[in-house]
N, C-alpha and C positions, 0 to 999 in steps of 0.2 A: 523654640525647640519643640519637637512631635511630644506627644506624650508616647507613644510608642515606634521602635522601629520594625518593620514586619520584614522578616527574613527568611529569602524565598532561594533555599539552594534544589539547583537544574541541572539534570544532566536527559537529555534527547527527552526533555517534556513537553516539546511545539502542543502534543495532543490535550493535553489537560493542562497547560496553562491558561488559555485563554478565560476555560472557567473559574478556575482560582482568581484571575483580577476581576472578573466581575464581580464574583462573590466580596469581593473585598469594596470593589466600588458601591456596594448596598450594603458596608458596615452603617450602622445607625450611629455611627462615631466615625470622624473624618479628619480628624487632627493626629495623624500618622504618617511616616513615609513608609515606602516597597523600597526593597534593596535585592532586585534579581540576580540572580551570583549561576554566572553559565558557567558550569566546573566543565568544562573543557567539550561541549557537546559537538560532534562530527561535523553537523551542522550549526552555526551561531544561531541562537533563539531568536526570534523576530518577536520583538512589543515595544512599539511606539511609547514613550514616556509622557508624551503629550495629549493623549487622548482622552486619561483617568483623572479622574476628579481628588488624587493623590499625590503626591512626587515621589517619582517612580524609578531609581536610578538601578544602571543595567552593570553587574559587574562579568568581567572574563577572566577565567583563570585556566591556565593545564587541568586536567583531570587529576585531583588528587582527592575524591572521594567525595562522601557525606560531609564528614567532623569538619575535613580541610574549606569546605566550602559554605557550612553554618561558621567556621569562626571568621573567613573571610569579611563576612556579612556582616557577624557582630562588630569587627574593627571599623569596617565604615558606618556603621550606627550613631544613630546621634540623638534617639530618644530615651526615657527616662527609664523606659521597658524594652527587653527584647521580645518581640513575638516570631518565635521558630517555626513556620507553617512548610511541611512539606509540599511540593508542587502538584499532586493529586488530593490532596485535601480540599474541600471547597467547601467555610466558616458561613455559616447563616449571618444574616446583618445583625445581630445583638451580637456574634461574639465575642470581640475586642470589648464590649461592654461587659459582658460576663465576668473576664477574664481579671476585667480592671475592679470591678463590684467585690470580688473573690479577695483581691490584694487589698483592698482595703476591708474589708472586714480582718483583715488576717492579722494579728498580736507581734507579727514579727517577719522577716523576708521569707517568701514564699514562693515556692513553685505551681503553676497552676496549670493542670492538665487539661483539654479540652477532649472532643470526642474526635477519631478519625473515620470519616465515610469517605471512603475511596471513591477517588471517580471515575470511569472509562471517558474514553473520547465521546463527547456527543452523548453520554447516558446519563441521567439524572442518577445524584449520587443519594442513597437508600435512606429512607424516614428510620429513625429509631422506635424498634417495636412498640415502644412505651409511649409512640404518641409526640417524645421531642421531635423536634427538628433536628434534622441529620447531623449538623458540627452544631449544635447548642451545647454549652458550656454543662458537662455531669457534673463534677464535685475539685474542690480545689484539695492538695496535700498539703498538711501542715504540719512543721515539724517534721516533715519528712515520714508521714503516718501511711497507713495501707489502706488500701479500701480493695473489697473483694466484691470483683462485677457479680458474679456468681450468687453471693449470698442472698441479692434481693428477692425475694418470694415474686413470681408472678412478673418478672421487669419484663424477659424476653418470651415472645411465642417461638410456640415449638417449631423447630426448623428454620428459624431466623436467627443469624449468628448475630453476636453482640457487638458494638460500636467500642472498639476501644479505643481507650486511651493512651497514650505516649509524646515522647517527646519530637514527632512533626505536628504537634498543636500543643506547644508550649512558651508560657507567657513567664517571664521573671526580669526581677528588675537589673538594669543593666549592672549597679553594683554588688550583685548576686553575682554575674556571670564575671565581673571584673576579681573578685576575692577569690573565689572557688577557683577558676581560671577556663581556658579555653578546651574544645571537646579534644581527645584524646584521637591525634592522628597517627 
């Protein structure tokens, strides 16, 4: 069994897919699968399954959104964790590691946020002002707690918007998303 499943909901993302598998093919962890979920795109997505040093399985469904096309993904999951990465996200190679490091320090099931650096087609997606690495793992929620980008003195220079956080870079155990239940379509 993966220790995680990495789930990858698509709708007309030919342009910033490619870099998102890459980025995944230089996780510094490699005991995970891809579950690509084509929510109904005009065109069907092209990505050879055979190429990534992962197992990389391709789902198609009608167009029935975001929710409908992360829970798709979750139900053919078969790892111990779900990782929700939206398809313009593109994760530095520690951060499946981050994410996992986060859960295990954590007292109890735990949601764990990552950063989002958007990517255009063909542009490298932005260094975080403070020096991380672009999807490097901020801070995990516990308990369900808040953390305020804003407050940190000095994180972001001026005129450089902040990396945030949400749930298209989000890690939680799959018996987290099995009790709570599926996203709301």
């Amino acid at each position: 069994m993966p220790i995680a499943s990495v789930i990858l909901p698509c709708f007309r993302c030919s342009a910033t897919l490619p870099r998102l598998l890459e980025a995944l093919a230089r996780q510094t962890r490699q005991d995970f699968e891809a579950i690509l979920v084509d929510d109904g795109s005009p065109q069907p997505i092209a990505a050879d399954p055979g190429v990534w040093p992962f197992p990389l399985r391709i789902l198609r469904q009608p167009n029935r959104g975001l929710p409908a096309a992360r829970n798709a993904g979750a139900a053919a999951a078969r790892g111990e964790y779900l990782w929700f990465l939206d398809a313009d996200v593109v994760p530095v190679p520690g951060a499946l590691v981050a994410h996992l490091a986060a859960q295990a320090r954590s007292p109890g099931p735990t949601v764990t946020l990552g950063a989002l650096p958007l990517s255009s087609a063909g542009a490298p997606a932005p260094d975080d002002p403070s020096g991380a690495p672009a999807s490097a793992f901020l801070w995990y929620l516990e308990r369900w707690g808040q953390y305020d980008l804003y407050a940190r003195p000095g994180k972001y220079a001026a005129g450089r918007p902040p990396i945030h956080p949400g749930p298209g870079n989000a890690l939680l155990p799959r018996a987290v998303f099995e009790q709570f239940g599926p996203y709301d379509e």
